[in-house]
C-alpha positions as CSV (number, residue, x, y, z in Angstrom):
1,X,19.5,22.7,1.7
2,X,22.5,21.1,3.1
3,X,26.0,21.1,2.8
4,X,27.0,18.3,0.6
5,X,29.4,16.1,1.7
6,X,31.6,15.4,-1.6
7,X,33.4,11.8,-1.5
8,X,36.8,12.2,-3.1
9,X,38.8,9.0,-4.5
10,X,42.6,9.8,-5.3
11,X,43.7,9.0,-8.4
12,X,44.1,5.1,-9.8
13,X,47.7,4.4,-8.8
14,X,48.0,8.0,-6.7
15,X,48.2,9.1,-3.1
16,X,45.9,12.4,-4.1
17,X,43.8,13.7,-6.7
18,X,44.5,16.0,-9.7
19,X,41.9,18.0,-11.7
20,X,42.2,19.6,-14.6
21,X,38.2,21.2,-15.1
22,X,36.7,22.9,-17.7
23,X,33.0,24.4,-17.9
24,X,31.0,27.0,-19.9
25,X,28.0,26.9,-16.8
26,X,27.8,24.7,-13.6
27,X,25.2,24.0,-10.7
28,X,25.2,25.5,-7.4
29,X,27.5,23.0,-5.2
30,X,27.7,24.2,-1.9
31,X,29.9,21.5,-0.5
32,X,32.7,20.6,1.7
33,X,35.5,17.4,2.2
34,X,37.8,16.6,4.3
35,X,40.8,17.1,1.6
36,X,43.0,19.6,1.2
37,X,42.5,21.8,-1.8
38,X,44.8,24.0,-3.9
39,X,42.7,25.6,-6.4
40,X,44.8,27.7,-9.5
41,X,42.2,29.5,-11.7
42,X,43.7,29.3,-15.3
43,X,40.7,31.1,-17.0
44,X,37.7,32.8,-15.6
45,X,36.4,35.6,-12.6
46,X,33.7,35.4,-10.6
47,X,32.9,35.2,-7.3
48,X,34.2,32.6,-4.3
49,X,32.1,32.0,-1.5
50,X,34.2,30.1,1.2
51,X,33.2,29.2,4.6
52,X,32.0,32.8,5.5
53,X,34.2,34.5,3.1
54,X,33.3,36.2,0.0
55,X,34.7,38.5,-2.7
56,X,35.8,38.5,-6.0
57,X,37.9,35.8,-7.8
58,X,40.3,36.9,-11.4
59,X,42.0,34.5,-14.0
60,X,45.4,33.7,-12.2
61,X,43.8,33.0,-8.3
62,X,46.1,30.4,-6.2
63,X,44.5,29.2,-3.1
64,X,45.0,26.3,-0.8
65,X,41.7,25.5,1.4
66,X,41.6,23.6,4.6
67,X,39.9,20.5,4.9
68,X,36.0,20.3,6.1
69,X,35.2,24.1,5.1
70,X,32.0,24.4,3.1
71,X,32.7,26.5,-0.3
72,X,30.3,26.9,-3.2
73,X,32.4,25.3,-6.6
74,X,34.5,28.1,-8.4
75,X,32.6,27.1,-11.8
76,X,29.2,28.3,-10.4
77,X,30.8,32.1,-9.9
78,X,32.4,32.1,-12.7
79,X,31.1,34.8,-15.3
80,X,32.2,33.1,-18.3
81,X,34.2,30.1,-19.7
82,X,36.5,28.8,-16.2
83,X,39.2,26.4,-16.2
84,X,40.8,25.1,-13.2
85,X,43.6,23.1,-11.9
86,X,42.7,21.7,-8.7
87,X,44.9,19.2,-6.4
88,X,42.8,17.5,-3.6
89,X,44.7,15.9,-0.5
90,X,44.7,14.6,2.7
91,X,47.2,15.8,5.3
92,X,48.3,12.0,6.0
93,X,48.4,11.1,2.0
94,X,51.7,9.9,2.5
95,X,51.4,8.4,5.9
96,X,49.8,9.0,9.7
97,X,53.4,10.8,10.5
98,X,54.2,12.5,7.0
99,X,53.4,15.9,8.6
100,X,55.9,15.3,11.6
101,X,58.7,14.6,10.0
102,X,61.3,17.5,11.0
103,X,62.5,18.4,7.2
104,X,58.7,19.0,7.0
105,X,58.0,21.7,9.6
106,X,57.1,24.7,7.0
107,X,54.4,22.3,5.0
108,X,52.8,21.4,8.5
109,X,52.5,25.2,9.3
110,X,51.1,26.0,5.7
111,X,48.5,23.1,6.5
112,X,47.2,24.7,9.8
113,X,47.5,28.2,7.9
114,X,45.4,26.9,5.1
115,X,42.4,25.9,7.3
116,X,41.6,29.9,7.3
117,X,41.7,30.0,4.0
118,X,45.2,31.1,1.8
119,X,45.1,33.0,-1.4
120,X,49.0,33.6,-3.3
121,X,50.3,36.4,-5.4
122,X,53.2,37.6,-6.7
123,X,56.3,35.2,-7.7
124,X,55.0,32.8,-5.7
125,X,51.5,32.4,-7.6
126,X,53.3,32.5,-10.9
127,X,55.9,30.0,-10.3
128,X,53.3,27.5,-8.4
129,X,50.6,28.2,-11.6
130,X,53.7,26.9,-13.7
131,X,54.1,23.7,-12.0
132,X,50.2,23.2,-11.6
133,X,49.7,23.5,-15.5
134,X,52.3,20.6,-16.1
135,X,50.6,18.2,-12.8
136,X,48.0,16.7,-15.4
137,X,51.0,15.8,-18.1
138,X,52.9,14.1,-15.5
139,X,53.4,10.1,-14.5
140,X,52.4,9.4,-10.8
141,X,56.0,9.7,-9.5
142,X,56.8,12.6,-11.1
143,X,53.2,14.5,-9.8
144,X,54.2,13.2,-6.5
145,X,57.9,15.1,-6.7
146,X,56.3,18.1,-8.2
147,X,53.6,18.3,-5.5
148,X,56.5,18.3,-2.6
149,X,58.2,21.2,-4.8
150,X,55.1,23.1,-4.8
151,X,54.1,22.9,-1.1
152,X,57.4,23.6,-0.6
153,X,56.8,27.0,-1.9
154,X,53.7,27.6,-0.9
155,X,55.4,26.9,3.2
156,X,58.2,28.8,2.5
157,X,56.4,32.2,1.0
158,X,55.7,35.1,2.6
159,X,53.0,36.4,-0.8
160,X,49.9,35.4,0.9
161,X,46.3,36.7,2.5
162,X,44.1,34.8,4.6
163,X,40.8,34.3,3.1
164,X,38.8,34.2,6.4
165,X,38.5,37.8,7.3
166,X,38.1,39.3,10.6
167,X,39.4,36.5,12.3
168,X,36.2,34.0,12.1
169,X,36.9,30.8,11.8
170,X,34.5,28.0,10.7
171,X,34.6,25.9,14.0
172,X,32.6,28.9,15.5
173,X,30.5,29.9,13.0
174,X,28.0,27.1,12.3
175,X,24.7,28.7,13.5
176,X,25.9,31.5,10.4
177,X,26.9,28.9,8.1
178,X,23.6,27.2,8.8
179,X,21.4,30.1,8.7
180,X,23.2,31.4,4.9
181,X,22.9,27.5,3.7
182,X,19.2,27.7,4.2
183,X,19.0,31.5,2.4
184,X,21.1,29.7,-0.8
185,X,18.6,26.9,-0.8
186,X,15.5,29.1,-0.8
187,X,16.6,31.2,-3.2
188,X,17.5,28.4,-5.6
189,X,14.4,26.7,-4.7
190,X,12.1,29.7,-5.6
191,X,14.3,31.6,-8.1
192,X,11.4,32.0,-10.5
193,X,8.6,33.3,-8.3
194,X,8.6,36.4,-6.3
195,X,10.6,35.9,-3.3
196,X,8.9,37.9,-0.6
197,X,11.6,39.2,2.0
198,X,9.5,38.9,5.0
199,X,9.4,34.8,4.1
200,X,13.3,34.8,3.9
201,X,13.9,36.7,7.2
202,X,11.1,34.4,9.1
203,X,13.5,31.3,7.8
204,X,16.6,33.1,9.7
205,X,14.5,33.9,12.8
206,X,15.1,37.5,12.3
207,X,13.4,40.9,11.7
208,X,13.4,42.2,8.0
209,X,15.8,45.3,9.2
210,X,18.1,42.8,11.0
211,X,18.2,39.9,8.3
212,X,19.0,42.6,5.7
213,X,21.9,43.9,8.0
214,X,22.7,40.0,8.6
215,X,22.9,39.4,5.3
216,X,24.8,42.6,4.4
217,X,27.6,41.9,6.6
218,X,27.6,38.1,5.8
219,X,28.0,38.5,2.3
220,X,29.6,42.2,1.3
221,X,25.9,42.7,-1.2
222,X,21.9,43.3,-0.4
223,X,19.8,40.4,-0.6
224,X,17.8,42.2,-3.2
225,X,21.5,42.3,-4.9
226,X,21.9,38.7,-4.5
227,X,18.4,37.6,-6.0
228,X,19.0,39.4,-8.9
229,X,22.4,37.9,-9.6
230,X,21.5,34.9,-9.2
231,X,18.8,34.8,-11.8
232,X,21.3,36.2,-13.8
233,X,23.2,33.4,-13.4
234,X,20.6,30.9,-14.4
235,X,19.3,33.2,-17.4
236,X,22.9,33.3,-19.0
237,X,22.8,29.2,-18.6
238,X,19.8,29.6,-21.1
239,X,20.4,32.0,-23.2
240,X,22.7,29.6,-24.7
241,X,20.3,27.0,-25.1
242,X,18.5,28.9,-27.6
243,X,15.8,30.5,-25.9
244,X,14.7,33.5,-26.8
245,X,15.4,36.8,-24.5
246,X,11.5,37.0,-23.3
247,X,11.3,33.8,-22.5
248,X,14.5,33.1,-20.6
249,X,13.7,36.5,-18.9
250,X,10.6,35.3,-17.5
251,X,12.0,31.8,-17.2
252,X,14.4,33.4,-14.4
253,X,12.2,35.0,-12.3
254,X,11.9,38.9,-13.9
255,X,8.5,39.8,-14.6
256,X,9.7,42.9,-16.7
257,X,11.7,42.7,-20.0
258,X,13.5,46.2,-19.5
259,X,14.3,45.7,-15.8
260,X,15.6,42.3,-16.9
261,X,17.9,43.9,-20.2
262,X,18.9,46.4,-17.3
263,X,20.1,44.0,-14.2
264,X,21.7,41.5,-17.0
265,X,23.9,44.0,-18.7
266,X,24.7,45.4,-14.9
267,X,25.7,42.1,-13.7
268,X,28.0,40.7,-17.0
269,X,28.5,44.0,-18.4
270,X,26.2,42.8,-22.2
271,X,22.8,43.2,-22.8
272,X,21.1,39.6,-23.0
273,X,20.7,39.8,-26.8
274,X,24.7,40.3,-27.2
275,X,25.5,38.1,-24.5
276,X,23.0,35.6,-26.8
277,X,25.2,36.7,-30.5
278,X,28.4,36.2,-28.5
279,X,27.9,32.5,-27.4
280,X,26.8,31.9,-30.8
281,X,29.5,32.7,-31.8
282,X,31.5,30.5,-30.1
């Protein structure tokens, strides 16, 4: 599986592109561009998987991702119903010498800072979520005047991490980004058979003992760990189609009911028959 390259067309009558994106369930999308991104996660947790980075994400997340890193979509991690506010840009969307201009110098350091990946907090995050919940409501001028204020703020803040841990940065990673890309694809190629580690490691040219270590450090979880999430994922996408809990456990890849009820309930904190009654609900 490769990255997919996503082709991004701003806005009719615009310089950049504003999202406003709702979902219950979405498909794996690992995927990269070479916009700008600042993502603010109005409603949802799950997990982010950027460039070689991955942890957790919570309701209230404000990034801003450099251009041409590979990241798998937000919706795909999410555990339950995500919305998102997303503004997608190009560092010359208002000319070749926008960035240069000298009142400008802090948004040209935030977008070389944001090509390792930043994520806000603190006052910052909340007034920047603020002005991102209103972009969508707004004429063209006044999104362009609002976007200025908030990458203004975003420049001139101190309440940020970098995303990209231990110093890695994508332009030097590709043989790792390669070798995890074709791990995702098997895996979501083969979901619902048994995956047989030995296969998995042979696609990475490594041992068993070192893939498992690989994999470990590349993605904070076991591979096992992974596997089992990720079937997860794809049985809580039909349990709401009104499948029944055996067949949507053997559906996604468990060949054992209990073991199933048991890494479902571990992974969204329900067991699949009260996950079922609670989306029913809805």
């Amino acid at each position: 599986m490769k990255t997919e390259y996503e082709n991004i067309t701003p806005d009719r009558g615009s310089s950049f592109k504003v999202l406003h994106w709702r979902s219950h369930e979405d498909r794996f999308f690992w995927h990269q561009h070479p916009e700008y991104e600042i993502v603010y996660i109005h409603k949802g947790s799950g997990k982010r998987h950027i460039g070689q980075h991955l942890s957790h994400f919570e309701e209230g997340e404000l990034m801003f991702i450099g251009p041409n890193v590979p990241h798998l979509n937000f919706g795909y991690g999410a555990d339950y119903e995500h919305e998102e506010i997303v503004v997608q840009l190009r560092d010359t969307f208002l000319g070749e010498s926008f960035l240069q201009s000298p009142e400008l110098q802090d948004i040209n350091r935030l977008f070389e800072l944001s090509k390792k990946g930043l994520n806000f907090f603190g006052e910052t995050r909340q007034e920047v979520a603020n002005l991102m919940l209103t972009l969508p409501q707004l004429s063209h001028f006044e999104r362009l005047i609002q976007l200025l204020i908030i990458l203004q703020k975003l420049a001139t803040s101190k309440e940020y991490n970098l995303l990209k841990i231990n110093g890695i940065s994508y332009e030097h990673s590709h043989r790792e980004e390669a070798r995890i890309r074709q791990i995702y694809g098997y895996v979501e190629q083969h979901y619902q058979r048994e995956i047989d580690v030995q296969t998995v490691a042979d696609l990475a040219n490594l041992t068993v003992p070192s893939f498992c270590r690989y994999f470990k450090k590349i993605t904070q979880m076991t591979f096992t760990d992974f596997v089992n999430e990720y079937r997860i994922k794809q049985a809580s996408k039909l349990l709401v189609q009104n499948q029944s809990v055996t067949d949507v456990c053997y559906s996604s890849g468990f060949n054992n009911l209990s073991h199933f009820t048991k890494t479902f309930k571990a992974v969204t904190g329900k067991t699949p028959r009260e996950y079922k009654k609670a989306n029913d609900l809805l």
